[in-house]
Structures are given as C-alpha cells and as structure tokens.
Residue, then its C-alpha position, 0 to 999 in steps of 0.5 A: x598337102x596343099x590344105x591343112x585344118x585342126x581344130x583348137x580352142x574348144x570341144x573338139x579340141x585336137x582333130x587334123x584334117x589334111x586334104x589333096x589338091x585335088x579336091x576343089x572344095x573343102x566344107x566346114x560345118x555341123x552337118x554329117x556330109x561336112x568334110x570337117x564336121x563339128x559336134x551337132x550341138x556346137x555353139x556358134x557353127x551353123x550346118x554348112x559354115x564355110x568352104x575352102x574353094x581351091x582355084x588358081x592353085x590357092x584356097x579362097x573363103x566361100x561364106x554363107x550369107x548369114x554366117x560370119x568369120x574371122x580371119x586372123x582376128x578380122x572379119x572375113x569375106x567371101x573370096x578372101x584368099x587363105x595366107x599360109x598359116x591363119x586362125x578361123x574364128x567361126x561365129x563369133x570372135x571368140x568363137x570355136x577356131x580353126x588353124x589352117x595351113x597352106x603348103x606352097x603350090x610349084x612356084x604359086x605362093x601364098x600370100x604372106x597376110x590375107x588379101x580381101x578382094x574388092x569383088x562383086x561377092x565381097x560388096x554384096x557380102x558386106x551389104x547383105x551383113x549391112x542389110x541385116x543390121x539396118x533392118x534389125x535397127x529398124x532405120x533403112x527406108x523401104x525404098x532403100x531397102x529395095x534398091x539395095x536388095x535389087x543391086x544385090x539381085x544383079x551382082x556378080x557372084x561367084x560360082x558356088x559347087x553342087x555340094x554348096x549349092x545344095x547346101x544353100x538351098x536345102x538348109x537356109x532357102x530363104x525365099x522357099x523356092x527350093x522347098x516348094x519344090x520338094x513339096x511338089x515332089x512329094x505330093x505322089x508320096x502323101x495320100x487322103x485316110x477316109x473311112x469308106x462303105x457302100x454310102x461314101x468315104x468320110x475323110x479325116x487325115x493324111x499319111x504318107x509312103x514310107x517304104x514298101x507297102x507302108x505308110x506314116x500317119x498320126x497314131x490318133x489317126x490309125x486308132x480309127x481303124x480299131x474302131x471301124x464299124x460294120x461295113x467300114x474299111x480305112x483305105x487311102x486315096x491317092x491325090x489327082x482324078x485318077x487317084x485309087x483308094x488302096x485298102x489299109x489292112x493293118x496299123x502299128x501305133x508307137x508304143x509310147x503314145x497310149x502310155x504316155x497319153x495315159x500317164x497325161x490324163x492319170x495325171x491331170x495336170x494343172x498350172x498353178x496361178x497367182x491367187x490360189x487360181x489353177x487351170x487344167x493344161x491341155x498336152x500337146x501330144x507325144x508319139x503321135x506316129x503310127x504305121x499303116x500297112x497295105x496287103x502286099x499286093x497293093x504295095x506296088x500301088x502307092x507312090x515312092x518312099x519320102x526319105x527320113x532325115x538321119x538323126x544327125x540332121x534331125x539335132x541339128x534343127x534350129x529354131x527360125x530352119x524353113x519347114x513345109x508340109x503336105x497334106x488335106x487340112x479339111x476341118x470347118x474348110x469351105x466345100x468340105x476341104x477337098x474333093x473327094x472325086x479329085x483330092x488335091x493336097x495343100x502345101x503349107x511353108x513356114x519355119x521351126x518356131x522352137x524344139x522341145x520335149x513334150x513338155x515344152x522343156x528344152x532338155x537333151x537334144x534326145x528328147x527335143x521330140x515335139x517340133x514347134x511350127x508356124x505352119x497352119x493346121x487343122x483337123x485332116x492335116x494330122x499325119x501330113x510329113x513336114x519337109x526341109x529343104x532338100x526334101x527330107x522328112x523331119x517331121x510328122x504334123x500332130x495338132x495345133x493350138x485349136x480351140x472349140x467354139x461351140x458344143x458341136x465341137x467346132x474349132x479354130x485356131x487360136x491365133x498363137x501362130x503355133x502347131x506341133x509335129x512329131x520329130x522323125x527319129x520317132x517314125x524309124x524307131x517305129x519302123x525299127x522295132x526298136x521303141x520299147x528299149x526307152x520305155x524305162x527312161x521315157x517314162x521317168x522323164x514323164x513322171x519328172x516332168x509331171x511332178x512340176x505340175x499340181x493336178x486335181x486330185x491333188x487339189x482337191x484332196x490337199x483342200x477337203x483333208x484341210x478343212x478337217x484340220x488334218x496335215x496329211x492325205x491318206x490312201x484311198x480306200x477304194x479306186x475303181x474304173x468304169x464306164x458310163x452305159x445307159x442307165x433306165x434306173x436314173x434314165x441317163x448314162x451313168x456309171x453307177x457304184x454301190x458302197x456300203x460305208x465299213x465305219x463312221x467317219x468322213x468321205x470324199x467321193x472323187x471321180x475323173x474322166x479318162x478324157x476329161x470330158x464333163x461328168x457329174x456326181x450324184x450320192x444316193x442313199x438307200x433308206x428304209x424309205x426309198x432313195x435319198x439325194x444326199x450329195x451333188x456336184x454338177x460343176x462344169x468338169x472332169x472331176x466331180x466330188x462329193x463328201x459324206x458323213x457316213x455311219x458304219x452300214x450306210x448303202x450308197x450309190x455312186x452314180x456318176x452321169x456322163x455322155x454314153x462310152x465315158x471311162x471314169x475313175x472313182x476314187x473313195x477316201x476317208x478321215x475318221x471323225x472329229x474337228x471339221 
C-alpha cells in the first residue's frame, strides 16, 4: 500500500482511498475519470486538481497551472515530494482536505518533512502564480510580461502521463490549439439545413450527426419542416464540393419547447422600472433542440456520431471553461455566408460566460440548462454543436442577443458579446425518450419564475380596474383565440369578433399576439344607421385595448387588424357601472 488518501474536513467526509505501486499516477479532482473524485459541485476543487506522480520509488505532486495546494499548511508546487503522513488543502487554505499517507518502498524511505525542489517545473509554477497576480494588479510592463512568458516557454517541464495531458488540454486549453482541433474534426459531423425545390436551396441552419440516421438541430429550426410548401423538401448538405444533400424525412422536436414557448408568450412578461416605466422581456429560449431523421437508406451517408458530454461533465462547466462551435452563421453575411456549391462551415472559440436556467437563475445545477457564451452568432448558426476541448458536445447553439435594425427584419448583434446554447443532457433525454417525465416539475419552476415578472395583461387590468375606483380585477367574461385572415369587409387582415353587450356596465376589450407582433384594435358599433367607430388603440404593440360603456343589447365588433396568420387572443372584461 504505498499510497493512501482519505477525505476529511468537508462533504465527502470519510471515503479512503488505497492504491498499489503499480499505478504510476493518481488523479485527484471533479471529473468522473478522477481516481478520487469529489462531488461536481465542490467549492474550491477544479476538474483535474492535482495527481500523485509515483517515480523513483516516492510520489511527487504534478499540479495545474492555475490551481493551487497546500501542503502541511504551506503552499505547494509541482514536483514537491509527498512526506509520509501530509495534509492537502485543495484551493484554498481552508479549503476541502486531503490525508495522505505513504508506506516505506524496500529501503527507499520518505522524507520526514516535504522537500520543495528548485527545478525548472517548480520556478515556472511559481512565475506563472507570480504572473497572474501582476497581471491581475495590473503593474507588469508589456515587455516584462513577454520575457517572463518567453522564459516560461523554454523551461524544462517534467513530463506529464496521457491522462494529464489530456486533462490539460480538453479542460483549460488555454491557447485553444486543442480545441481547434476538435473542431476541425468535427466538420464531417455537422451539415447546412436548407430548404430545397426545382429553382434552388434556401439555407437557414445547421445540424449535426448524432447517431445512426439522426441529426441535432435547434427545434425553431425542424419546425420548418412542418411548414414545407408544395414542392419543398428539408435536406441537409454536407460541407466540401463533394458534399450531397441527404433528404430529412422526419423531426422530433423536445417536448418542453412548444410549452414552454407558450407558457413565455401566455404570459407576457415585463420588467418593472424606476417610475412606474415597464418593457416587454424578450426569452431567450428554452429546449430549443430538435431531432432530424434520415430514411435509413441514407444513414450510411452522414458523417460520424459527435459524442455528448456525460452529465457528469455537463455540471461540471464553469463559467470563463474554452467553448467552440461549427456551424454556417449566414444572416446579412457578405455573398450570402457560404457557398452553396461548396459549403464551407465556420469555426468560432470563446468561453462559457455564465450558466443558468432560462430565466437567467442560478438555481439547481439540474436547471442550469441555458449555457451562456461569448461565442458570436447569427442566424444559420442555430443547430451548430458547441464543443470542449476533448471534442464533446456541451451544447447546441440557439440564439443571440440580436436586435432589428429595419422593417425587413434586418439584425445585428447588439454588442453584449453574449449568446445562448442548449445544455446537451437536453439532446439525450430527447434521444432517450425520456423528457416528458419532468413535465410537472418544469412547468412549476416555469410559472415561479414567471410570477417574478408583471406582464401586460396584468398592467393593464390593475390600471383600467384603478380608474373605476375598484380594488380587484374580476374574471374575464369572455376569452376567445383566433387568427387574423383576409378581411374584404374592413379591407384588411383581421380577426373580427361579434359581441353583443349582456348588461350595462364598463368593458375592456383586451387582445394579445401569440408572438407579439404589432396589432391594433378597432370597436364598432352596429346602429340602426350603419356602423359606428367607437373605439381605437393603434399603439405600437401586442396589446391593444379598448374600453366601452355598454348598454344591455349593444352589438359590437371586435376587429382586430394584424399581418395575415397572426394568432390573436381577446380577452372581455366587465365592472358594473358607478364612479369612473
């Protein structure tokens, strides 16, 4: 038993760890492949921490650049020799701690206190930790800085195993060459979604190969699929000249994105300001994956499998963790973003800016399903998969902050410097068929998070039922859904409800768009002279209103203009009559 570990002082409290001098490293950290491995959540415990490196019949500490140790109550360096009996801190100096015991090795024997070796791996540790603090202070000269990193470049490092080395690279990968080369592995995986008939192919996404026959997209990418006209098909093309377009023949959207797309616009959420001033919040989307099926005939022409990230892996990111995608970004791109006749995808590198659930909450690592990135998108890079460094789908891209700059609907990106992805245990659930067992506590956490917001209707009401001096809004008295269809009556698009009045009082005609685009409101009433205008709200938004003194008999129309296809919602309210 030349090695012994135990974990003390803080959750896990109590695991021991024994392993044989045969095995020439010993990994400590929060990944799953860790020979001791902390809970994912642990605080101060990156990854891939530390390792006991055994040579020379004694353990020597192999340390990550940026991660720090302390030994018997000193800070510790790489190649420090481990005495007999130690105590780790990990992180901090009051951080989780390690008891580590070494058993005599024939006649070589340990070290009664810890040695710290001048070596090249230790100066370069120090000056790397001296390095960062400079910088931090921001007191190092540029040309300091350079001749440090320069030294550092030619010093003499020890050797590192696979498992280290990997470790290194796919997790920190701070210069992003590994990364890079995942990406460029991945290209054969990942394919341009267009639609396609007799004239030509229209591009608008990105997906890529998950299994056998199967792709991964954004789900507000396969709905197109349902709505295909005549003569179109959805196929995906592979990058390169040679690249062939393979027919998609069936989608799976998950089964929380149209609920819970539903449950945002239902909902209508809107910040509260300073002043009594509200704006609409804009989501920024929530199980936005989807699957897209090739005939099996066709499975054996689409590139390899991308491998999805264990959830282990998955709660595990971190915020400022090296991200990448691949993908056909070709909104407002100079000669349309690619060439169709020899699609070449883009490879983008940045980092994980924050986690959180779809409402920007930091809640429970479960729900930290919206990854927040510094990678730049636009609309075709929907569907692309984000990688890490060892080349593992974290991710699927789904939007970005993007803003329109004109009524065609142009947009560009509005300089936060952060986009949204879909966390990858969405996609395996999908795969899994397993999704609609969270139904219940999903939609819960929904409508708790919602209730953090005031939405329009709400404003609305609490202000009309306020100016007729009354305290509560009652129920409506009608709610009826439509959809705006070519009127020749009005000469317009509308949808157009008839009402007649049931008994005096006040009324509040009230309408919202599904999708929030702009609608109006007309109220007209049928006289015994013809019609009568006598009600209007043309404001710019998705939540016109109208209010009426009715008297019992009264026949109205409701005529809600709005662009052809709009689904509209109208909501009737009344007060009886008395003090406006």
């Amino acid at each position: 038993m030349p090695i012994r570990l135990a974990l003390a002082g803080g959750p896990p409290d109590g695991p021991v760890f024994e392993f044989p001098d045969t095995q020439p490293l010993v990994v400590v950290g929060r990944h799953v492949s860790c020979d001791v491995c902390f809970p994912a959540d642990t605080q101060h415990v990156a990854r891939y921490h530390l390792a006991f490196e055994r040579k020379l019949g004694r353990y020597r500490l192999v340390l990550q650049s940026d991660t720090q140790v302390w030994l018997n109550g000193k800070e510790a360096f790489e190649g420090d020799e481990i005495p007999a009996r130690a105590e780790l801190r990990l992180g901090a100096a009051d951080g989780p701690r390690l008891l580590v015991e070494v058993s005599e090795d024939d006649d070589v024997s340990c070290p009664v206190g810890f040695v710290h070796h001048d070596s090249a791996a230790r100066m370069a540790a120090t000056t790397e930790r001296r390095v960062r603090v400079l910088l931090a202070a921001l007191t190092v000269a540029l040309l300091a800085v350079s001749l440090v990193l320069g030294w550092l470049r030619h010093s003499d490092r020890q050797t590192l195993s696979t498992l280290m080395t990997e470790a290194r690279n796919g997790t920190r990968d701070q210069g992003g060459e590994h990364l890079a080369a995942r990406l460029r592995e991945a290209q054969r995986s990942v394919y341009l979604v267009m639609a396609k008939d007799a004239q030509g192919a229209t591009p608008f996404g990105t997906a890529f190969v998950v299994g056998p026959g199967v792709l991964v997209t954004s789900a507000h990418v396969a709905e197109q699929f349902n709505q295909m006209g005549e003569g179109l098909t959805l196929v995906v093309r592979a990058a390169g000249a040679s690249g062939e377009d393979v027919e998609v023949v069936d989608t799976v959207s998950h089964p929380h994105y149209e609920p819970f797309e539903e449950a945002w616009r239902s909902y209508g959420p809107l910040a509260a300001g300073a002043g009594g001033a509200n704006r609409p919040i804009v989501g920024a989307g929530g199980y936005d994956v989807a699957l897209l099926k090739v005939a099996p005939a066709d499975a054996g022409r689409l590139g390899p499998p991308l491998p999805l990230a264990a959830d282990a892996d998955l709660v595990a990111l971190e915020p400022g963790d090296p991200v990448g995608y691949v993908g056909f970004p070709i909104e407002s791109a100079a000669l349309g973003g690619v060439n169709l006749d020899d699609p070449e995808a883009q490879l983008q590198i940045g980092h994980l800016t924050a986690l959180t659930d779809f409402f920007l909450v930091k809640s429970d690592l479960a729900d930290r399903q919206l990854l927040q990135h510094s990678l730049p998108v636009q609309g075709g890079a929907s569907g692309s998969p984000m990688l890490d460094g060892r080349g593992q789908v974290v991710g699927v891209v789904s939007g970005g902050n993007l803003i329109e700059i004109n009524a065609q609907g142009t947009r560009v990106p509005t300089g936060i410097g952060v986009n949204f992805a879909q966390r990858a245990d969405l996609v395996r659930e999908l795969l899994a068929g397993d999704a609609a067992t969270h139904t219940v506590e999903r939609e819960a956490l929904w409508q708790r998070r919602l209730k953090r917001y005031q939405n329009e209707v709400d404003v609305a009401l609490a202000d009309w039922v306020g100016s007729h001096g009354r305290g509560s809004v009652p129920p409506a008295l009608a709610q009826v859904d439509g959809r705006t269809v070519e009127n020749p009556r009005y000469d317009m698009p509308a949808f157009v409800y008839p009402f007649s009045v049931p008994k005096a009082g006040w009324y509040l005609f009230l309408a919202t768009s599904r999708n929030q685009e702009n609608i109006d409101m007309m109220l007209i009433e049928d006289t015994a002279k013809g019609p009568k205008l006598v009600g209007l709200d043309t404001s710019p938004d998705h939540y016109p209103g109208v209010e009426f003194a009715g008297e019992t008999g009264n026949e109205l129309q409701v005529v809600i203009p709005g662009p052809v296809g709009t689904d509209v919602r109208l909501r009737i309210y009344h007060l009886p009559s008395g003090r406006k």
